[in-house]
N, C-alpha and C positions, 0 to 999 in steps of 0.2 A: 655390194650386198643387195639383194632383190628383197627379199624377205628373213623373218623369220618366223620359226614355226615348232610349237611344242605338241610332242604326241604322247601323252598317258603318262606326262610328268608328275611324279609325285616324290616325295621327298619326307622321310621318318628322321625324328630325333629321339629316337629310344621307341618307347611306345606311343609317343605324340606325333601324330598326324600331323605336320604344319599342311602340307599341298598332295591332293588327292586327285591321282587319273587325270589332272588337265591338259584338256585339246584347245591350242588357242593359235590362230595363226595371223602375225603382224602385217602387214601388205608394204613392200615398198615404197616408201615415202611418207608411210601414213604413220599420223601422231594418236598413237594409242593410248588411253590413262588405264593403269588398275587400280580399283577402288573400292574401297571397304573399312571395316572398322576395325582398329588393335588387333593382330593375329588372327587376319585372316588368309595370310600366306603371299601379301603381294609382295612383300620385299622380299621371301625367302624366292619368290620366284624369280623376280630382278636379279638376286644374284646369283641362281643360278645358271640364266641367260649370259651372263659376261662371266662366270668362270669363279667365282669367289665359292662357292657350291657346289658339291658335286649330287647329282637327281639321285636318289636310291631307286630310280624305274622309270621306266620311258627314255627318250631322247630327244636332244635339243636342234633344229638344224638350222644351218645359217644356208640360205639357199639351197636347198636339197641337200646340203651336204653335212652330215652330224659332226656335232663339236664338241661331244660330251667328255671326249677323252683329251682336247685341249684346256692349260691351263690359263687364267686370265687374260696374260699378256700377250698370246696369242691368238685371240679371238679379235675381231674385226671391231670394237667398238668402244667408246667413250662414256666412263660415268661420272654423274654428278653429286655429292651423297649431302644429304642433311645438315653433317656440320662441316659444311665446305673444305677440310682437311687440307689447308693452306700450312705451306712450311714459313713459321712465323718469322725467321732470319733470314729469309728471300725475299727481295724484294716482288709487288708483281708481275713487272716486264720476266723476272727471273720463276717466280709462279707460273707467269703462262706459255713461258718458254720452255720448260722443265722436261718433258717428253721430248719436244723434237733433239733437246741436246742429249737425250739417255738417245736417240735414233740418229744420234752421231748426223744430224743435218748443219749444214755450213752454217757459220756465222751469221752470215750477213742475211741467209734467204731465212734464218729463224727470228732476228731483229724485224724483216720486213714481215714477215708473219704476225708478229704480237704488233706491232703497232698498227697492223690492218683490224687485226681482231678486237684490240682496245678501242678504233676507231669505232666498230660496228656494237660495241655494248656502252659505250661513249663513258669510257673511264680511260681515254689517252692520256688527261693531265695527272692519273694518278700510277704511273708508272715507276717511279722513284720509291711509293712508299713501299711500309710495310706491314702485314697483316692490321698491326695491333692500332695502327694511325688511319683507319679503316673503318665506315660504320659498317651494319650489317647487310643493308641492301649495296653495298662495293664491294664486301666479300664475296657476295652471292655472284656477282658479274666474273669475279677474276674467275672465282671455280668456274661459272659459267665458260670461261675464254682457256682456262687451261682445258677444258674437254674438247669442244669446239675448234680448234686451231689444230688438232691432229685431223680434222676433215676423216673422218673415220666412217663405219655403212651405216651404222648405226649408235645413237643416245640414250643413255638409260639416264632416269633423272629419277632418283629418290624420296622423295619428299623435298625436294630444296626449297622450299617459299614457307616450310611449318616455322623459322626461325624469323620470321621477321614480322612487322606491326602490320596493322590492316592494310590501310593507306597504302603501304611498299607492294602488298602480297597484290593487290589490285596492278600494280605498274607493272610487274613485272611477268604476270599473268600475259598481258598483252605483250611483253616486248619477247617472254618464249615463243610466242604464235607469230609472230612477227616472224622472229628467229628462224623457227623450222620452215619457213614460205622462204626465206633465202635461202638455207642448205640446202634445200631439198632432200632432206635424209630421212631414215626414220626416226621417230622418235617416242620411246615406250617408256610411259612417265606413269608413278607411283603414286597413291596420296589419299587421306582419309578424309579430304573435304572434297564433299560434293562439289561446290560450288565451280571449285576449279576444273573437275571433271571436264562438268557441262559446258564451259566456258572453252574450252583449251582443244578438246578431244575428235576428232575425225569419230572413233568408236568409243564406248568405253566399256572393258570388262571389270563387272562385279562381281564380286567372289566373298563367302561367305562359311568358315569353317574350312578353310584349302579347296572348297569345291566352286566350281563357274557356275554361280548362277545364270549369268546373262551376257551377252555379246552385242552390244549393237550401237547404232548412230546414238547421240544426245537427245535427238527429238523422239526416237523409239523406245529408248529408256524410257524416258518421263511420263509419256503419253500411252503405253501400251507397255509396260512393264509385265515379266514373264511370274512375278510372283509376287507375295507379299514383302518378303524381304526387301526385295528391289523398291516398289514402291514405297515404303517404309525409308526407306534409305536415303533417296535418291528425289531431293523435295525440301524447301527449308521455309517453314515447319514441313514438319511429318503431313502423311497423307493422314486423313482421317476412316478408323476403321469401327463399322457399327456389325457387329453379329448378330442374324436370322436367320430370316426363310423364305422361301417364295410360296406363294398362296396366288389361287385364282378366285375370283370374284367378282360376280356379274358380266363376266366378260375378260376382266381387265386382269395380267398379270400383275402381280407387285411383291416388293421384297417389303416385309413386317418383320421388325423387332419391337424389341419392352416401349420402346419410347418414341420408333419412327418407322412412318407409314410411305412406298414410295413406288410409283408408279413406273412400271419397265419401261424402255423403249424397245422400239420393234428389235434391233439388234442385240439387244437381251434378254428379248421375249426368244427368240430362238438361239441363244448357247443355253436358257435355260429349261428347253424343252424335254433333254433326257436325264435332269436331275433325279426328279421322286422327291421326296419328302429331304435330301440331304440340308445340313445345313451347310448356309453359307456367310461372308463377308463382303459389308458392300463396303465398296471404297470410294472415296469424294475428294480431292484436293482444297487446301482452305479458300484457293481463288475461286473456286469452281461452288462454293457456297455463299449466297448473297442472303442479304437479311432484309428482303420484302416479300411479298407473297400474303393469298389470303388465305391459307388453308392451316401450315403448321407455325409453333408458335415454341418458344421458348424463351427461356431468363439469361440478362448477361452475367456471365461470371465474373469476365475479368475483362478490360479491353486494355489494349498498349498501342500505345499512337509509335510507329514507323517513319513522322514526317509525308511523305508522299501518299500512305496510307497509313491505315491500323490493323492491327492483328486481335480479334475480338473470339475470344472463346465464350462457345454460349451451351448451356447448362438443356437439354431437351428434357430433361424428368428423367433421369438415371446415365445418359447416354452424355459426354459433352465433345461440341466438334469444335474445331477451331475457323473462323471465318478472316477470310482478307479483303478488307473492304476500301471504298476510298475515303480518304481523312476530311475534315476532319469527322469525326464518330463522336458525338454527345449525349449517348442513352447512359444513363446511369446504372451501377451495376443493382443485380435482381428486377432491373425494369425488364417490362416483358417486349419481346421484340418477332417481326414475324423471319420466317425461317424456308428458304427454299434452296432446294439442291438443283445444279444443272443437269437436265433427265439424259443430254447429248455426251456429259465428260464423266459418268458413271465406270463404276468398274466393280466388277463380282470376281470374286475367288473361293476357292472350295474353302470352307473352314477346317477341314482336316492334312489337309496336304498346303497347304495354302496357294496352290496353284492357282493362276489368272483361268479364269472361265470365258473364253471366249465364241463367240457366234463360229459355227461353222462356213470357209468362203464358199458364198455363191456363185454360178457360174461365172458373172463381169469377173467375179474377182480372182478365178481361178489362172 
């Protein structure tokens, strides 16, 4: 399997819209995450990629070729789901063997299979047991080894890391990415934490209401998000959003609101050139707001030390932002602290569409 590829998938459960018109197409080998919050249509899309679904519009293709009229077992691919869906009276060698013996494959070359596979997720010694004699980051491995060990074009993966403790969800973050550099397969993974998105992901689409907000690398996401949403989402903490307007004066453009005064730079001075009076949102990441400067000034609300840094929300006169600063941070809360934004990592969006406002490219950049 080269690819796959969805066109004007959408999918109704009465009159609830789960997935709306979505075009999204997975590239060969590439580890795709969907990402969003409760109901926003990535799992009803997962499955309807592997077959447990059927689209009420559009089509699914597995390399140019549509699959929509195939049912699961005959679709090209392997998934992994949430609650690991291990048969508790099998042992795992018999867990991960379970498919190639329903694919009638010999004996011996399905034993030399699952102990290749338990070698590579490094649960060989526990081939005897069973489910229940099993923490939770070993059940995740066997599901892991029973999808994996069919060598299939393609991995759909669930949510599988929501069921386990931090500490785990971090280890095995890394030994999935690991993982997909040795199959070399695709891999089109599910999940409502960001974190692993950004960590894990070649692309990642977010989706928002069954509709695609965004398509893109991890560094495109974060850094150049197509909306508020996305920026909103995709950032822990949240971006910071202040409502205004742009105003010229003396010269100088700048975006004013109730409580904060802020000087354009040149590449915001021109996306905001064919506004007019509309209003807008400027948006600020908490790293991207440090607390010196001599010009604006506010009170701290609240600070939480993070160990390597602190997370400091500070109160501007009606407006409050959240700042990431390095630790440790000893101003007392309502001390007054000064206050500046980075003019270079700024971001504007329309306040009514919440769309990113960006500069039009210039010729270099055309």
């Amino acid at each position: 399997m080269a690819e796959v590829r969805l066109e004007n998938v959408s999918k109704a459960f009465g009159d609830a819209v789960a997935v709306d018109a979505l075009n999204l197409t997975i590239a060969d080998r590439e580890f795709l995450t969907m990402v969003g919050p409760s109901g926003c249509g990535k799992s009803t899309t997962l499955r309807m990629i592997c077959g447990l679904e059927k689209a009420t519009g559009g089509e699914v293709y597995f390399d140019d070729q549509p699959v929509g009229y195939l049912p699961a077992n005959k679709r090209d691919v392997a998934m992994v789901f949430q609650s690991y869906a291990l048969y508790p009276h099998k042992t795992v060698a018999q867990n991960i063997g379970f498919a190639l013996k329903m694919m009638r494959v010999p004996r011996t070359e399905i034993d030399e299979r699952v102990a290749a596979t338990a070698r590579s997720l490094g649960i060989e010694k526990l081939l005897d047991r069973r489910p229940k004699e099993l923490s939770g980051g070993q059940r995740q491995r066997v599901a892991l080894g029973r999808a994996v060990i069919r060598d299939a074009g393609a991995f759909l993966l669930d949510e599988p890391l929501s069921n386990l403790d931090a500490q785990l969800r971090v280890d095995m973050r890394a030994e999935l990415k690991r993982l997909h550099a040795d199959l070399k397969r695709t891999f089109i993974y599910v999940t409502h934490d960001q974190v692993e998105a950004m960590t894990m992901s070649d692309r990642i689409a977010v989706l928002s209401e069954g509709v695609l907000q965004q398509c893109a690398p991890p560094e495109e996401i974060y850094s150049r998000p197509a909306n508020m949403f996305v920026a909103a989402f995709m950032g822990s903490p949240a971006m910071n959003f202040l409502r205004g307007g742009i105003v010229d004066e003396g010269g100088v453009r700048r975006f004013r609101s109730a409580s904060w005064t802020q000087d354009l730079p040149p590449s915001a001075v021109r996306a905001t050139e064919a506004l007019g009076d509309r209003e807008v949102v400027l948006g600020i990441r908490p790293e991207d707001v440090t607390l010196d400067g001599p010009e604006n000034h506010g009170s701290v609300f609240v600070s939480e030390p993070l160990g390597a840094d602190a997370l400091v929300t500070v109160d501007l006169g009606g407006d409050r932002v959240k700042a990431r600063v390095p630790a440790p941070f000893r101003s007392a809360v309502d001390s007054a602290v000064p206050v500046t934004f980075r003019a270079d990592r700024l971001h504007l969006f329309d306040a009514e569409s919440g769309s990113a406002i960006h500069a039009p490219a210039s010729d270099g950049e055309r």
